[in-house]
Steps between C-alpha positions, in 0.01 A plus 500: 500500500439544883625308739324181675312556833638293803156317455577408148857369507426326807218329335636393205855380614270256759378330235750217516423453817137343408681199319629340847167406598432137384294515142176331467356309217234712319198236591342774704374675208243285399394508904485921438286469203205418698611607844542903380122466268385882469192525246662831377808338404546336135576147456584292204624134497817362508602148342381339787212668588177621246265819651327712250605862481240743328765768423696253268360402120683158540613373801678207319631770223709625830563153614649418166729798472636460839565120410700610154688782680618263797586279216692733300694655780604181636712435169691806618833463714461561873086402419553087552322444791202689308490183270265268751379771715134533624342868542216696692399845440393807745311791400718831532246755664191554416383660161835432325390176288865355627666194663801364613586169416718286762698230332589217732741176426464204764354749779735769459452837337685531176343813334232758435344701223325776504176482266258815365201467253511728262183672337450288197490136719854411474799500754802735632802349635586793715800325670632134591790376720651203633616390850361387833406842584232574243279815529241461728643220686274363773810379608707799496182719703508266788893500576458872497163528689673245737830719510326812512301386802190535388388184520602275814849287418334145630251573185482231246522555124231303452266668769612833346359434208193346639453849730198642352545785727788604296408708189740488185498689211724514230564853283698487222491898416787466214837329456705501827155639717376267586395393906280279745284671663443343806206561737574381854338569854305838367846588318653550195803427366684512198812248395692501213332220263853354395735536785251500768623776701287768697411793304417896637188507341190573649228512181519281160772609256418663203604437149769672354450378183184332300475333171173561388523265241713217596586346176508113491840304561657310226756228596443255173834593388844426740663761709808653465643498853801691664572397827791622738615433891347670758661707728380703823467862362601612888860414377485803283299791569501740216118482494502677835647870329575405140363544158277241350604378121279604218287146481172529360477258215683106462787636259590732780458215785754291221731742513544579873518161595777405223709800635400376891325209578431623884222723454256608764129607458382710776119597513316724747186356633221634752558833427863537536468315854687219383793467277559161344832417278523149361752329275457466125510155454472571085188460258242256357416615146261294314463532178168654328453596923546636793878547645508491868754637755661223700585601900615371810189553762534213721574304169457555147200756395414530127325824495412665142786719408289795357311565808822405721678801347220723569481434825880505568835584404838264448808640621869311446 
């Protein structure tokens, strides 16, 4: 495993820093649905708003599975707040028949989940999460743009969002890649779509994996959760030098954790110019489904284990 770059520890031990600035409610992102319009971008409706979307067979088949999987989720501990939550959805770049779904309770952001449609008309959950700090936080882009300088401190959240001279995308490449791209005064930058820090990027990210087939999630049956304390993996560093354990399947993610329960997934992204570890929170198996990978990011991440452990390593 190499070592970090100054850039990249720097970067990523910042992050707590974001959380000082005073949180705002998440009412701004029904103001960015119409102030960021693009005709090449996809839209689809949320439960508060209807818009056709030609690249969808049923607009209110996806409305309806959102609605059951907020429902579901919120019977799930540490998922409450999920129970008389409102949503809105993004498109995630263009061409990848995605969205992210921000859940908000009384104004403030409680959640996200990351949506794909798969070939045959149905739908992927690719990864969910709870906390104020959701991916793709309007919220969490401005206290960095703000921080970062690159938009003026006396700025308003709400005439940020209204600033059609700011371009956003969002690109959700594959779990734990994904970034705003921002496009601001002829340039562009790149922030990290979950913690909101500054990335050295200077063209989109590419995939380093693809399902090419996504296969459509199952949560009708209840999930088998382990959850565990988390813990700042800077308190122990064998990531840095060490050997990773042999994890590649949930038996073997069982089994580490029973012997340890402070694991640490590290994963390199933008070609080895970033090296992220996060804390194993556990697992969410459900039955007859997926099982998903539970980190710390800036709060929990559900991410699906299988494509997790390609894309990383857990060390003790």
């Amino acid at each position: 495993m190499k070592l970090w770059t100054t850039w990249t520890a720097a970067c990523f031990i910042s992050v707590g820093s974001l959380l000082f600035i005073p949180l705002q409610t998440s009412a701004g992102d029904s103001v960015e649905r119409t102030s960021y319009t693009q005709t090449a971008r996809e839209t689809i409706a949320s439960n508060t708003m209807t818009k056709p979307s030609p690249e969808l067979r049923s607009e209110s088949t996806l409305t309806a599975t959102i609605n059951t999987w907020r429902t579901t989720l919120a019977r799930e501990a540490g998922f409450e707040s999920w129970q008389t939550a409102v949503w809105n959805s993004y498109p995630l770049g263009p061409g990848t028949h995605g969205w992210v779904i921000i859940l908000t309770d009384h104004g403030q952001d409680v959640g996200y989940m990351i949506v794909h449609a798969t070939d045959k008309g149905s739908f992927r959950l690719t990864e969910y999460g709870t906390g104020n700090n959701p991916l793709f936080s309007l919220t969490t882009l401005y206290r960095s743009l703000v921080q970062q300088e690159l938009i003026p401190t006396p700025t308003s959240y709400s005439d940020f969002v209204q600033n059609e001279t700011i371009i956003l995308d969002r690109l959700y490449m594959d779990q734990l890649t994904a970034v705003w791209k921002i496009s601001l005064q002829d340039q562009t930058y790149y922030l990290d779509a979950k913690s909101g820090e500054l990335l050295p990027l200077k063209e989109d990210p590419a995939p380093r994996i693809k399902e090419d087939q996504p296969i459509a999630t199952n949560l009708s049956s209840k999930a088998q959760t382990a959850l565990f304390p988390a813990f700042d993996p800077y308190d122990r560093l064998p990531w840095v030098q060490g050997k990773p354990l042999q994890v590649a399947k949930l038996s073997e993610l069982q089994k580490a954790l029973n012997a340890q329960t402070k694991l640490t997934y590290v994963t390199e992204l933008y070609d080895g110019q970033v090296t992220l570890p996060l804390a194993v929170l556990g697992y969410q198996q459900w039955v007859d489904g997926d099982t998903y990978l539970t980190l710390d990011h800036v709060g929990p991440r559900y991410v699906l284990l299988e494509n997790a452990l390609k894309l990383g390593h857990i060390f003790p």
